[in-house]
C-alpha atoms as one frame of an Amber mdcrd trajectory, in Angstrom:
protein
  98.217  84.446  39.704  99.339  85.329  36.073 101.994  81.922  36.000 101.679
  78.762  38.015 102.676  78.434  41.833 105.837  77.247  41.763 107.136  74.527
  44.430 109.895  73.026  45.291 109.765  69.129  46.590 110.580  65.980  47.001
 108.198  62.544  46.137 109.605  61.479  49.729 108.733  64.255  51.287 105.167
  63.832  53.026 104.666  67.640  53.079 105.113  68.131  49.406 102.668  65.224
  48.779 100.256  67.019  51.197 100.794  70.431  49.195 100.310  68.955  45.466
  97.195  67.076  46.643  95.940  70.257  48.176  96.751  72.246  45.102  95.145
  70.163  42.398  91.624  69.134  44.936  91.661  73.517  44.782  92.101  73.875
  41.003  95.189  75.956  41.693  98.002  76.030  38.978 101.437  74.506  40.369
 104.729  73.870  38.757 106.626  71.245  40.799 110.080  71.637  40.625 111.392
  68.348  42.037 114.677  68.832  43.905 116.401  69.290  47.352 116.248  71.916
  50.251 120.149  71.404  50.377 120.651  72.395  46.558 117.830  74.592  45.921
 117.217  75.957  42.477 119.977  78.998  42.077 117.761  81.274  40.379 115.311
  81.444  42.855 115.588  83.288  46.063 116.304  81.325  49.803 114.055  80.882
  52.352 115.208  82.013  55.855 115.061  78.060  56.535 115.449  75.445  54.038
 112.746  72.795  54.265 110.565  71.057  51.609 108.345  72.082  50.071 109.114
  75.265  49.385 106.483  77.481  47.810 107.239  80.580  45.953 104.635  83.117
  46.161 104.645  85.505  43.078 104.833  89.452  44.751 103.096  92.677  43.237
 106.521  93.948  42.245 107.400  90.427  40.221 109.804  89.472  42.880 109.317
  85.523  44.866 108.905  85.209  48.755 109.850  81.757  49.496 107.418  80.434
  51.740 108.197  77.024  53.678 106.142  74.853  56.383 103.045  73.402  54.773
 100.130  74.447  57.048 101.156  78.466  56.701 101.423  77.894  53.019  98.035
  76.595  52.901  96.112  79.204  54.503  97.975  82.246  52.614  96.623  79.735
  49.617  92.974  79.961  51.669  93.249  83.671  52.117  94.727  84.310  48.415
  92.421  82.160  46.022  88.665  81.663  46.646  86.475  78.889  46.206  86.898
  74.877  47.083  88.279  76.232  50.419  90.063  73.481  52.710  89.753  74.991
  55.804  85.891  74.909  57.240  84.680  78.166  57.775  82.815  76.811  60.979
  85.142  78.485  63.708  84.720  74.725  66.049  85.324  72.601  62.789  88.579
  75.014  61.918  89.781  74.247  65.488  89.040  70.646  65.049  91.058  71.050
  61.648  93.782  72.589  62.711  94.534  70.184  65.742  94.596  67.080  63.497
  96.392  68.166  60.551  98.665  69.557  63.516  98.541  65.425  64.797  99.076
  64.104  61.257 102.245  66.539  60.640 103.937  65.853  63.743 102.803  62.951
  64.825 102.073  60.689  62.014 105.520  61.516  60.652 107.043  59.451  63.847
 105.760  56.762  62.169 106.531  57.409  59.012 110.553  58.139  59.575 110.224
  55.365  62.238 108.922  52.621  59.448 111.149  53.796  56.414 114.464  53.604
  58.564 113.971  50.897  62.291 113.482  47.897  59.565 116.534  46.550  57.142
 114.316  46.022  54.359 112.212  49.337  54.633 116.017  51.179  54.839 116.962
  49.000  51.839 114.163  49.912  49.745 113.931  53.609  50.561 117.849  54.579
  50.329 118.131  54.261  46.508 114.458  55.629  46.008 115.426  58.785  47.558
 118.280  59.198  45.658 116.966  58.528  42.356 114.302  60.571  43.272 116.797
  63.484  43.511 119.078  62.563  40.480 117.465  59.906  37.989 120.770  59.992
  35.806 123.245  59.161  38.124 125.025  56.054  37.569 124.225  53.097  39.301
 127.432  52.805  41.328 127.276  56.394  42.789 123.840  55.897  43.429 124.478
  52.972  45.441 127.204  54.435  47.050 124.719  57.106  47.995 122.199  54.992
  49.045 124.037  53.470  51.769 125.817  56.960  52.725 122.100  58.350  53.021
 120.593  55.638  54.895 123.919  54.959  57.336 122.744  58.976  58.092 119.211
  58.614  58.858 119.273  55.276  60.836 121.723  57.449  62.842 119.222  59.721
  63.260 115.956  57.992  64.113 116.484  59.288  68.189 115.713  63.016  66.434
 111.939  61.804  66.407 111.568  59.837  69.369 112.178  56.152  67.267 113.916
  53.729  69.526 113.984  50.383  71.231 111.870  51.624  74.311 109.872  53.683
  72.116 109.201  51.372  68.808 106.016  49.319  70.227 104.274  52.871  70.837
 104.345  54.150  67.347 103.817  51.056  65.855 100.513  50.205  68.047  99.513
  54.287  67.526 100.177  53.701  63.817  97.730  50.442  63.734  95.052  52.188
  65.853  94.635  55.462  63.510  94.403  52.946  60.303  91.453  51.398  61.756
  90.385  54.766  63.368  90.417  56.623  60.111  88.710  53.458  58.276  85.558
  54.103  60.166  85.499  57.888  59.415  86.122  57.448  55.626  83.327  54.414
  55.491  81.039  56.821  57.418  81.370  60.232  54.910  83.814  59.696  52.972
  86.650  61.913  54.770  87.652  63.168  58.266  85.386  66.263  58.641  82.680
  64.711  56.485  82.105  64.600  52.918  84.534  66.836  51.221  88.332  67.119
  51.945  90.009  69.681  54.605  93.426  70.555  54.897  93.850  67.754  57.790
  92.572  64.940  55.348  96.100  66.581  52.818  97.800  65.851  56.021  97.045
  62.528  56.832  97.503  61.763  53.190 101.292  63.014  52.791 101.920  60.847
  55.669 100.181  58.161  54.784 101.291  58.362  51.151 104.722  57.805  51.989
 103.790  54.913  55.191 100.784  52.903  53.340 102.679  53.025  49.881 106.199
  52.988  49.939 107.790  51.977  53.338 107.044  47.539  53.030 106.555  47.128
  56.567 104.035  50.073  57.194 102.356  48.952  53.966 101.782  45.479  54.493
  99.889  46.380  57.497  97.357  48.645  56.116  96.904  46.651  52.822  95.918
  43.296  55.462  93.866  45.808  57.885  92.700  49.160  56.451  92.004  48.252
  52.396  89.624  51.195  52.237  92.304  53.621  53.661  94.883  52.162  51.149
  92.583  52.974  48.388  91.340  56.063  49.991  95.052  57.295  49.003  94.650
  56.802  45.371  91.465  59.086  45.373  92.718  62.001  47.448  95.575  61.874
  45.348  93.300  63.823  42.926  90.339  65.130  43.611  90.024  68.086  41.229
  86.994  66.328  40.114  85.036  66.875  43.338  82.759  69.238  43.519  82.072
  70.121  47.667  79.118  72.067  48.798  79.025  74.025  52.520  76.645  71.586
  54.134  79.416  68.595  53.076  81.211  69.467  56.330  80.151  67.862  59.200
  77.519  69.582  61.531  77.969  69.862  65.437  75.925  66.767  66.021  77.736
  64.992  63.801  81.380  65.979  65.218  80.858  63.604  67.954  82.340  60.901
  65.247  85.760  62.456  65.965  85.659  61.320  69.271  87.827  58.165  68.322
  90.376  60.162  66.937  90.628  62.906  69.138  90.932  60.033  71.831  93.846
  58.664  69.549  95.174  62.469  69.880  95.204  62.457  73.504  96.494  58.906
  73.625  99.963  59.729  72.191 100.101  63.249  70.313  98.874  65.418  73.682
 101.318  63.511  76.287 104.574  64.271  74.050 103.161  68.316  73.218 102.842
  68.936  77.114 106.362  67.002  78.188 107.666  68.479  75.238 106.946  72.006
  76.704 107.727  71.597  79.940 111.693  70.266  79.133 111.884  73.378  76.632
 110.749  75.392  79.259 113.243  73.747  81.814 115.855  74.647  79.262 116.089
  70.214  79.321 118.270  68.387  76.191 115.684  65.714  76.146 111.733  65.198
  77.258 111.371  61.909  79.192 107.742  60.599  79.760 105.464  58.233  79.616
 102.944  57.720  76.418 100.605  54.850  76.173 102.231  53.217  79.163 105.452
  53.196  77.713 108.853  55.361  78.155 109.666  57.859  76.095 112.486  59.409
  75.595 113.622  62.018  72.676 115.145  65.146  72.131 113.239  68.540  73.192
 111.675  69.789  69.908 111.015  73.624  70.282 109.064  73.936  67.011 106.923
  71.023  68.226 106.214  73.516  71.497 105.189  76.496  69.417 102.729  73.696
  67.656 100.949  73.720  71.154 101.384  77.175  71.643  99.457  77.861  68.302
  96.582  75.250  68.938  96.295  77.499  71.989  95.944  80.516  70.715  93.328
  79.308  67.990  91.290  77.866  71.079  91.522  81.414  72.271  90.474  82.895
  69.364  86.994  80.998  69.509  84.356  82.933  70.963  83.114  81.556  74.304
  79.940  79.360  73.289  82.208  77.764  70.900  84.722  77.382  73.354  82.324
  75.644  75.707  81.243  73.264  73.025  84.909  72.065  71.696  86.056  71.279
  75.777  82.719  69.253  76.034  83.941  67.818  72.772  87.131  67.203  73.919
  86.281  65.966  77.706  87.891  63.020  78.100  89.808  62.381  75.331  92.945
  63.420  76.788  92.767  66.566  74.230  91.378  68.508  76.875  95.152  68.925
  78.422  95.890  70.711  76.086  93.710  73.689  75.779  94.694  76.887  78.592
């Protein structure tokens, strides 16, 4: 690229904070254009579905292709610019990869959505954030006025992701595990798939960017139990300084440290994805099951069941000795539901 990538987001928005943390740890030139998916910039073309971030991928004819959903964007970025890749080239670790940035983008963002809007004082704080956020200058009263429109809205809407009474003490106790689950693994190599960043350890940062730093609930708890995560946050923020080498990722043997978190996957994550399937399937309004001995009850999701449907066909993909090795890996964990 000739001009920086251009990218349209929101400091609220988990995804963008994935993407810009991605972008500068791979040296690649960004513009952030911070705005909204509703009122997106009017000189630059539409995505078939507006979401943030938005990246707009320069074209050989000088035309923009608006490009939205963070984990495609990043692996056109893995197949379009060489060098401090985020995706292992290891076929197992890629698979590995992909299912927990998969976890940390659709599950950890329960949390996150459930923290910033279930409490009164998380609600109060983040209303006027996000719309200063969007508009700086506008006056105080309209902001306010805003606010309280905004939040009224997404309180309303905290069923959409499965946050409710019945549901609450699951997401909260899932939340508290990964802090301390993700502790170990940073204190052991310094990130998820050992000593240099993937595109899972971008995920797990947007969310946790947005639930260890902003939301006061969310962030109390991992300042009193997971220090080391909290500051983990301020490093990833940035790590264009880093310089990774191939034998940074972790090796077979030493995959067996994801146990813990693939166990955390199959805990919570792997339960919803299969009831989740099986209501879209039925042609259901909402998937009712049980996750870490609770109820839950939500919604069907149908992006949620192509998210299985794609971990699938990347299991596929791997050839059978590696296939062999990731369902030992995954025996027991409850991850092993989900492969065909």
């Amino acid at each position: 690229m000739t001009e920086p990538l251009r990218l349209l987001g929101a400091p609220g928005s988990p995804y963008t904070r994935k993407l810009i943390a991605l972008l500068r740890y791979r040296r690649i030139p960004y513009a952030i254009l911070w705005g909204s998916h509703v009122q997106p910039p009017a000189d630059l073309p539409a995505p078939k579905v507006k979401l943030l971030p938005t990246a707009y991928f320069p074209l050989p004819d000088g035309t923009l292709d608006p490009v939205v959903d963070s984990s495609p964007i990043i692996r056109r970025l893995e197949a379009e610019h060489s060098g401090r890749e985020a995706v292992p080239a290891n076929a197992v670790l890629a698979f590995l990869n992909h299912l927990i940035e998969d976890y940390a983008d659709e599950w950890l963002t329960k949390a996150m959505f459930h923290y910033r809007w279930a409490f009164a004082e998380d609600a109060a704080n983040a209303a006027p954030l996000l719309v200063f956020w969007m508009a700086p200058t506008m006056p105080t009263e309209a902001a306010a006025q805003a606010a309280d429109m905004f939040a009224d809205r997404q309180i309303r809407r905290l069923y959409v992701v499965g946050s409710n009474e019945a549901t609450g003490e699951t997401i909260e106790h899932s939340y508290r595990r990964f802090l301390g689950i993700l502790d170990a693994l940073i204190a052991g190599r310094g990130y998820v798939l050992g000593a240099r960043p993937s595109s899972a350890d971008f995920a797990i940062h947007g969310q946790l960017a947005q639930l260890a730093v902003i939301e006061p609930t969310s962030t109390a708890i991992a300042a009193q139990t997971a220090p080391r995560v909290r500051a983990w946050l301020d490093r990833v923020e940035d790590l264009s300084g880093v310089e990774p080498g191939p034998s940074d990722w972790f090796s077979r043997a030493e995959m067996s440290a994801l146990r813990p978190l693939l166990s955390e996957i199959g805990r919570v994550y792997a339960p919803f994805l299969m009831a989740n399937e099986k209501a879209v399937m039925a042609g259901a309004e909402t998937v009712q099951t049980e996750i870490d001995g609770r109820p839950w009850a939500q919604p069907v999701f149908p992006y949620q069941a192509k998210c299985l449907q794609w971990i699938r066909e990347a299991f596929a993909a791997l050839v059978p000795d590696d296939q062999t090795f990731v369902r030992s890996l995954l025996d027991g964990t409850g991850c092993e539901r989900l492969l065909p």
